[in-house]
N, CA and C atoms as an extended XYZ file, in Angstrom:
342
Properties=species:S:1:pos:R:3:atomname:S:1:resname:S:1:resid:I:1 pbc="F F F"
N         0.845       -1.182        0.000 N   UNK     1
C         0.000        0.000        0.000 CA  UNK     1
C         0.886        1.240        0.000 C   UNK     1
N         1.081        2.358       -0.704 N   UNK     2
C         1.263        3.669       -1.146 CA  UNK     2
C         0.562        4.371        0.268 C   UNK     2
N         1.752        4.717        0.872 N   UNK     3
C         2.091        5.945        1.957 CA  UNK     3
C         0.926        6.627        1.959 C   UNK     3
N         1.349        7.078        0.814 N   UNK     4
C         0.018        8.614        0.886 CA  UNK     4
C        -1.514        8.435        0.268 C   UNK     4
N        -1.635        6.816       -0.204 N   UNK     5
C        -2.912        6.572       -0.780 CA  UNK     5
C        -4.118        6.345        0.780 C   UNK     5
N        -3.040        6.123        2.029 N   UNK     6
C        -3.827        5.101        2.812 CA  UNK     6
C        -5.086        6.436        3.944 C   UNK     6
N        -4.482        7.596        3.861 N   UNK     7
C        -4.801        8.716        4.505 CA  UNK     7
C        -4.620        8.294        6.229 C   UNK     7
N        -4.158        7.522        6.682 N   UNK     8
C        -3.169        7.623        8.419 CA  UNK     8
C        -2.549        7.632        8.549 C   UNK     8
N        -1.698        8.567        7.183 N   UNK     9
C        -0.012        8.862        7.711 CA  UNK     9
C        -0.153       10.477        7.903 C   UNK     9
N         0.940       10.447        8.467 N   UNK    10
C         1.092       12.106        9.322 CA  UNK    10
C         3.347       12.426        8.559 C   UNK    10
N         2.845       13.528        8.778 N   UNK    11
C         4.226       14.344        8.521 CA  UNK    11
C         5.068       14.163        9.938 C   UNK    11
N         6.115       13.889       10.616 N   UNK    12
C         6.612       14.042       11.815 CA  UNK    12
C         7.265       15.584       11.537 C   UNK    12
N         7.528       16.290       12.437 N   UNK    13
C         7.919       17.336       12.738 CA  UNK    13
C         8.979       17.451       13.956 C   UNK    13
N        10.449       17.299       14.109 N   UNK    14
C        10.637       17.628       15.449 CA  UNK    14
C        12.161       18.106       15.114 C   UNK    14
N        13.259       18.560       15.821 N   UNK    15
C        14.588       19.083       16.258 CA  UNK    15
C        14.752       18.172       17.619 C   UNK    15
N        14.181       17.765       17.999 N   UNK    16
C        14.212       16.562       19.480 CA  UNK    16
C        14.635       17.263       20.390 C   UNK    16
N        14.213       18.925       21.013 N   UNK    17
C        14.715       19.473       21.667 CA  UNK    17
C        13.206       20.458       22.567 C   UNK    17
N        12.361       20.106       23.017 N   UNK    18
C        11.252       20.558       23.697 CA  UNK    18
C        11.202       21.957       23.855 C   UNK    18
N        12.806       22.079       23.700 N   UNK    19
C        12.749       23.933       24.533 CA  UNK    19
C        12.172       25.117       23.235 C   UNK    19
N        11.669       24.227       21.868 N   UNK    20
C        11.406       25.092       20.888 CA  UNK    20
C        10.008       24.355       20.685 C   UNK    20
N         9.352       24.114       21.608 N   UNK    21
C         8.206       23.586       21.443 CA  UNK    21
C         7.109       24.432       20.610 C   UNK    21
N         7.083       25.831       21.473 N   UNK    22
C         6.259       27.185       20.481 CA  UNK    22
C         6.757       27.221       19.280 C   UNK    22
N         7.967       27.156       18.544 N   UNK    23
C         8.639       26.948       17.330 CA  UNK    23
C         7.902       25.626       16.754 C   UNK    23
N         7.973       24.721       16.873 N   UNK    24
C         7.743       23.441       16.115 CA  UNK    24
C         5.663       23.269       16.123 C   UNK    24
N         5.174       24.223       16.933 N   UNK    25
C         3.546       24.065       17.115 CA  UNK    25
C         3.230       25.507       15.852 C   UNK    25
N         3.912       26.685       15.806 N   UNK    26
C         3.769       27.682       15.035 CA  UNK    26
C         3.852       26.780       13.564 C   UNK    26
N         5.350       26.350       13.045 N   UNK    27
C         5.602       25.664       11.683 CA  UNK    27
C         4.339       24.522       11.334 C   UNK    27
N         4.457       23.965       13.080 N   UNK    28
C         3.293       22.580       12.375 CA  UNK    28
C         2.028       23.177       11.823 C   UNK    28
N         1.717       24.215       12.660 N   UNK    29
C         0.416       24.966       12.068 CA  UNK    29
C         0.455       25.578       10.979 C   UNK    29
N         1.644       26.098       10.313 N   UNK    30
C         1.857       26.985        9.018 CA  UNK    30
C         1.683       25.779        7.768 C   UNK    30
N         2.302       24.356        8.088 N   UNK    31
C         2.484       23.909        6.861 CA  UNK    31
C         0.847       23.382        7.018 C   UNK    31
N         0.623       22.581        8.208 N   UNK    32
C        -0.717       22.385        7.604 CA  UNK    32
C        -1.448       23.143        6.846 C   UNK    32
N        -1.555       24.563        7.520 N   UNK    33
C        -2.611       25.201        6.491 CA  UNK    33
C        -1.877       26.039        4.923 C   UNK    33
N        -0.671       25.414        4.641 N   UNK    34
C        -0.205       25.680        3.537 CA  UNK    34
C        -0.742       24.164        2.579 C   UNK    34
N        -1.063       22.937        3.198 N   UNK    35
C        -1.049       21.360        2.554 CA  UNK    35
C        -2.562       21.779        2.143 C   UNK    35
N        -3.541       22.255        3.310 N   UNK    36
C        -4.894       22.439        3.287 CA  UNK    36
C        -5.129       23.450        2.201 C   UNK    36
N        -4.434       24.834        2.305 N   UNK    37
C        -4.864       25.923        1.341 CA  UNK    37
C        -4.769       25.261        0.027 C   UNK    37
N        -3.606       24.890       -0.287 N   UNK    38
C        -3.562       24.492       -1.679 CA  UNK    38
C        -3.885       23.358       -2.099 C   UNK    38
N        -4.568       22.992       -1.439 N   UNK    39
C        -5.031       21.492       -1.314 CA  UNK    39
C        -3.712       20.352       -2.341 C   UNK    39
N        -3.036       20.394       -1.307 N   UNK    40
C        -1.584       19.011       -1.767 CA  UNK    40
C        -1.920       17.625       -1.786 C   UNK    40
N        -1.159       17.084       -2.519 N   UNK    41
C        -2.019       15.839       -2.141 CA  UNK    41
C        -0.524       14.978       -1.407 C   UNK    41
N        -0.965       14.119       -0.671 N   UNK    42
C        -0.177       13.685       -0.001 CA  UNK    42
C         1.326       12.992       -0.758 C   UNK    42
N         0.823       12.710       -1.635 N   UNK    43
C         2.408       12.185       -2.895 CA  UNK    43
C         3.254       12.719       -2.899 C   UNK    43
N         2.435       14.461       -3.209 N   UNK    44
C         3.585       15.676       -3.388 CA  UNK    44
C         4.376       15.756       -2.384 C   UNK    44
N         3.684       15.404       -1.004 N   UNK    45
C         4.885       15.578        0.011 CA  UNK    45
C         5.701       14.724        0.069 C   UNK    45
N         5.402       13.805        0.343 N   UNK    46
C         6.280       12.379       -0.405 CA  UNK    46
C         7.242       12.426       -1.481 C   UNK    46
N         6.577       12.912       -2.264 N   UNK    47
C         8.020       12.853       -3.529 CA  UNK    47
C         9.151       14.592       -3.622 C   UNK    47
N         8.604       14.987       -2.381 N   UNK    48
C         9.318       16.454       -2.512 CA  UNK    48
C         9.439       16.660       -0.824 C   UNK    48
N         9.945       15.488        0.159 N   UNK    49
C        10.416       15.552        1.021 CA  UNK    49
C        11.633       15.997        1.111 C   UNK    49
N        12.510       16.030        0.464 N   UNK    50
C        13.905       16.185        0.925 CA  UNK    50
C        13.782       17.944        0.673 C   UNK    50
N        13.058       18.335       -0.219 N   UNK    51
C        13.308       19.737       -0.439 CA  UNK    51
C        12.631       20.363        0.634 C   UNK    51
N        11.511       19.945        0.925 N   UNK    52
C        10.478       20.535        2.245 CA  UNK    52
C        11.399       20.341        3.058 C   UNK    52
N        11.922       19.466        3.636 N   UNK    53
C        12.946       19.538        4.594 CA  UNK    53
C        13.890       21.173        4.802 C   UNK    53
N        14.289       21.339        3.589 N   UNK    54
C        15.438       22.498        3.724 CA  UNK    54
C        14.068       23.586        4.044 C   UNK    54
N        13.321       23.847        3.257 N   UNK    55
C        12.013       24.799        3.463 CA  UNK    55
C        12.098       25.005        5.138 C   UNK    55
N        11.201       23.986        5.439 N   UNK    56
C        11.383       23.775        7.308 CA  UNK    56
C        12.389       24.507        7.939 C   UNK    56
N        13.352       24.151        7.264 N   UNK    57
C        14.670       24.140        8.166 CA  UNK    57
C        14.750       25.843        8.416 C   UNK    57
N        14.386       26.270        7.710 N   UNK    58
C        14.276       28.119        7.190 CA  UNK    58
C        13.292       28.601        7.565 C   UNK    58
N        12.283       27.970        7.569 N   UNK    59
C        11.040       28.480        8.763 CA  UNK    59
C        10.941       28.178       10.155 C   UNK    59
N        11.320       27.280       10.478 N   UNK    60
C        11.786       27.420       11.922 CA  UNK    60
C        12.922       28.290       12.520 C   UNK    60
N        13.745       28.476       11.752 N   UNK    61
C        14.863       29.331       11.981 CA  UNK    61
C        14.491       30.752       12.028 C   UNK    61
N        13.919       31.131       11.335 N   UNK    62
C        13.300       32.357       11.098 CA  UNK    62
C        11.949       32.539       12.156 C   UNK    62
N        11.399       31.867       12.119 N   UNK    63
C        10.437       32.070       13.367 CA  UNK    63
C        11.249       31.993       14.210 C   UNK    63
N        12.358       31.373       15.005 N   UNK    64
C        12.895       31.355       16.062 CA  UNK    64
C        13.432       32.605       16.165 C   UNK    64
N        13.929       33.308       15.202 N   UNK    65
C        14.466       34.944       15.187 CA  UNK    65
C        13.335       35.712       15.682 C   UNK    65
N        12.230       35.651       15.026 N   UNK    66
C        11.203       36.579       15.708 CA  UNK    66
C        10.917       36.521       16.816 C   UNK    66
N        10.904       35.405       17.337 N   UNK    67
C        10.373       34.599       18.647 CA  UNK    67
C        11.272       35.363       19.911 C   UNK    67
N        12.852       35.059       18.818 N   UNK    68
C        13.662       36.236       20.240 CA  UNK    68
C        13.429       37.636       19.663 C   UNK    68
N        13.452       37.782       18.596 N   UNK    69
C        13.325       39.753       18.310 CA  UNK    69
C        12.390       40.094       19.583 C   UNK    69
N        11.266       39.317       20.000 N   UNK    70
C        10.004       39.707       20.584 CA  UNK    70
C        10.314       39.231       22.301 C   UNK    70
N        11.616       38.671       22.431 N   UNK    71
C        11.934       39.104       23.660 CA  UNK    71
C        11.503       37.094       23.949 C   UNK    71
N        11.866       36.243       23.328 N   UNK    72
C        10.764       35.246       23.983 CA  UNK    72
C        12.857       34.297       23.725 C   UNK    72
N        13.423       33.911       24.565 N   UNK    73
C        14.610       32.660       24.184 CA  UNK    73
C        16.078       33.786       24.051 C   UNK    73
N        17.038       32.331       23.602 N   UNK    74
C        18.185       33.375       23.854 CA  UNK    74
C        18.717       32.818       22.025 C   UNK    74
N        19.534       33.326       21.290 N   UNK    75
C        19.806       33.345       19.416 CA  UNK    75
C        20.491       31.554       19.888 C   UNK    75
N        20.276       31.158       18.858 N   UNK    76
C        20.229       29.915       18.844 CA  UNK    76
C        20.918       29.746       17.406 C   UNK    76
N        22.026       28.751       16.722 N   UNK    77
C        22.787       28.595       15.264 CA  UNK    77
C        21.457       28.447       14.450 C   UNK    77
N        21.015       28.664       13.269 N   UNK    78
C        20.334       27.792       12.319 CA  UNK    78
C        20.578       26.624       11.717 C   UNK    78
N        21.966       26.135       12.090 N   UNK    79
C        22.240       24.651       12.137 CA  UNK    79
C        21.885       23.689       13.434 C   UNK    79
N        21.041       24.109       14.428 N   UNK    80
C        20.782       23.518       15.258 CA  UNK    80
C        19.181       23.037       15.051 C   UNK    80
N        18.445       24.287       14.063 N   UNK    81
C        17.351       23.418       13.269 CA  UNK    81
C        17.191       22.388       12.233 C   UNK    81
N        17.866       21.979       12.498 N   UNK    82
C        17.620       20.385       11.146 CA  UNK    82
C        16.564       19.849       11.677 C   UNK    82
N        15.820       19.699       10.693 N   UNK    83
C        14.166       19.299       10.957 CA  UNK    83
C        14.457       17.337       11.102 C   UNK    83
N        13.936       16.875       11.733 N   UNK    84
C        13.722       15.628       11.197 CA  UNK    84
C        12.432       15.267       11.087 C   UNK    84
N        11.996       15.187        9.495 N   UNK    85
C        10.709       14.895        8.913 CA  UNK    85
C        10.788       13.793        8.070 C   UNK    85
N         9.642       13.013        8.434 N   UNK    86
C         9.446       12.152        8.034 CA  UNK    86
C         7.922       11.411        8.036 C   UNK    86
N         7.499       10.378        6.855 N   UNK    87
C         6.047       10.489        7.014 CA  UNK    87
C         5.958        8.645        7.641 C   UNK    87
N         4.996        8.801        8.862 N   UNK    88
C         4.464        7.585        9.669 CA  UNK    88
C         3.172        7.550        9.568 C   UNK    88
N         3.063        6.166       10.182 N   UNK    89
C         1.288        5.844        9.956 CA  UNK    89
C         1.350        6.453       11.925 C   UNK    89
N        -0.155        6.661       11.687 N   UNK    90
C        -0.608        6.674       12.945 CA  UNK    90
C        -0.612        5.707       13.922 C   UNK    90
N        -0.969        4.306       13.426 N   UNK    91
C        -0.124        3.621       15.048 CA  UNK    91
C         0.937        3.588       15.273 C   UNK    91
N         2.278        4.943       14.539 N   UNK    92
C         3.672        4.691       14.687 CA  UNK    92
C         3.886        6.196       15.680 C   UNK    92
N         2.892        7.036       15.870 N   UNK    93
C         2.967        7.686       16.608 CA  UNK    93
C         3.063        7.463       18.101 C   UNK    93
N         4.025        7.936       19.213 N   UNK    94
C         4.310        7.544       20.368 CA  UNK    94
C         2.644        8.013       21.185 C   UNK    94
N         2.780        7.631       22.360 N   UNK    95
C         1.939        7.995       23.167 CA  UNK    95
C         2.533        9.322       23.759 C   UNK    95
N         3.676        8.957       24.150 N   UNK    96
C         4.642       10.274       24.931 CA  UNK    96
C         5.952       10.340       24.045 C   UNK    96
N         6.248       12.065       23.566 N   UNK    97
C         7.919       12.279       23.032 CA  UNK    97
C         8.181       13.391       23.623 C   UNK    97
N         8.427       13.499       24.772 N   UNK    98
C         8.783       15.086       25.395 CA  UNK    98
C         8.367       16.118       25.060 C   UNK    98
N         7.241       16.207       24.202 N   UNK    99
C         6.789       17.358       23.740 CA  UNK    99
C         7.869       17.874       22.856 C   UNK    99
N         8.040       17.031       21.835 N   UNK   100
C         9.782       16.993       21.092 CA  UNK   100
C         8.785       17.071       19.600 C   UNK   100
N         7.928       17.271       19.470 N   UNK   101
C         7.300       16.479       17.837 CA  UNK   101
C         5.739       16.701       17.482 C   UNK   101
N         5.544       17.373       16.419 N   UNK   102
C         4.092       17.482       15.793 CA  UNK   102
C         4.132       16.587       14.563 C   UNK   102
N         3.415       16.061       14.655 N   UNK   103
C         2.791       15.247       13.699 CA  UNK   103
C         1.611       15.246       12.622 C   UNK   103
N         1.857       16.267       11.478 N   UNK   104
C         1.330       16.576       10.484 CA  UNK   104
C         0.172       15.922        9.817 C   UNK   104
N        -1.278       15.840        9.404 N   UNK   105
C        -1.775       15.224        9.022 CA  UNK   105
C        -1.920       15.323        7.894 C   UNK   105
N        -1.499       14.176        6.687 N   UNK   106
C        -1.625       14.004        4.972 CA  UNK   106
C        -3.253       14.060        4.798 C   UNK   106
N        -3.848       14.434        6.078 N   UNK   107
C        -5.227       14.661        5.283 CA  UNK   107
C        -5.925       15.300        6.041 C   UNK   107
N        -7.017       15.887        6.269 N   UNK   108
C        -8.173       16.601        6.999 CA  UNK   108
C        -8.202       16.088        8.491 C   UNK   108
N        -7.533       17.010        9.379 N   UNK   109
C        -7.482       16.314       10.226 CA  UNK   109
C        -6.610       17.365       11.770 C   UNK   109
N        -6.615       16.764       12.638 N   UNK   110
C        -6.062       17.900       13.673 CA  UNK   110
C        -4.406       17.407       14.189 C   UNK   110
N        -3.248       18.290       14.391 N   UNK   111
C        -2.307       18.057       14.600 CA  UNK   111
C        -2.204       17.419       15.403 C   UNK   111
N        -0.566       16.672       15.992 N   UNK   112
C        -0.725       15.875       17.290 CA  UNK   112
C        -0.048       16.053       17.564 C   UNK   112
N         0.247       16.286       18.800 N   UNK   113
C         1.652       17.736       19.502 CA  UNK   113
C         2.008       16.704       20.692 C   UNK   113
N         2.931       15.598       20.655 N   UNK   114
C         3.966       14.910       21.619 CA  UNK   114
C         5.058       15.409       22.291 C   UNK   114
């Protein structure tokens, strides 16, 4: 069965580091409603993962700049955001990840913030 045909796979979202939790819940919310606006279909993310990756990597970084412009953390490298994304089925989602990870939904559906 095709990843993105089955609709219970999710995008993972995380840096495995909790302390950018507001960072990784802002992005998870941006791409969803970038997958939703343009209505994507789940393939596209699939076959254009590695580039979304670098994307990510530049929106979290950049939100993390605003995040301190606005007084919120202390400057942090943009090599310390390397996204690790990747697409799982839903029973591969943990129960508990430190609040380390959003989990994107390939379809109509509400985020899941571990």
């Amino acid at each position: 069965m095709n990843k993105a045909e089955s609709g219970h796979y999710y995008l993972k979202l995380s840096i495995h580091d909790n302390d950018f939790r507001s960072d990784i819940e802002f992005v998870a919310d941006t791409l969803y409603n970038i997958f939703y606006f343009f209505d994507t279909a789940p393939d596209e993310i699939v076959n254009n993962l590695s580039q979304l990756k670098v994307c990510v990597k530049e929106i979290l970084y950049e939100t993390h700049k605003i995040f301190n412009l606005l007084g919120h953390g202390s400057p942090v490298s943009k090599d310390y955001f390397e996204p690790d994304l990747k697409i799982i089925d839903y029973l591969d989602i943990p129960e508990w990840d430190n609040g380390e990870s959003a989990f994107i939904p390939l379809f109509e559906g509400d985020i899941i913030y571990r």
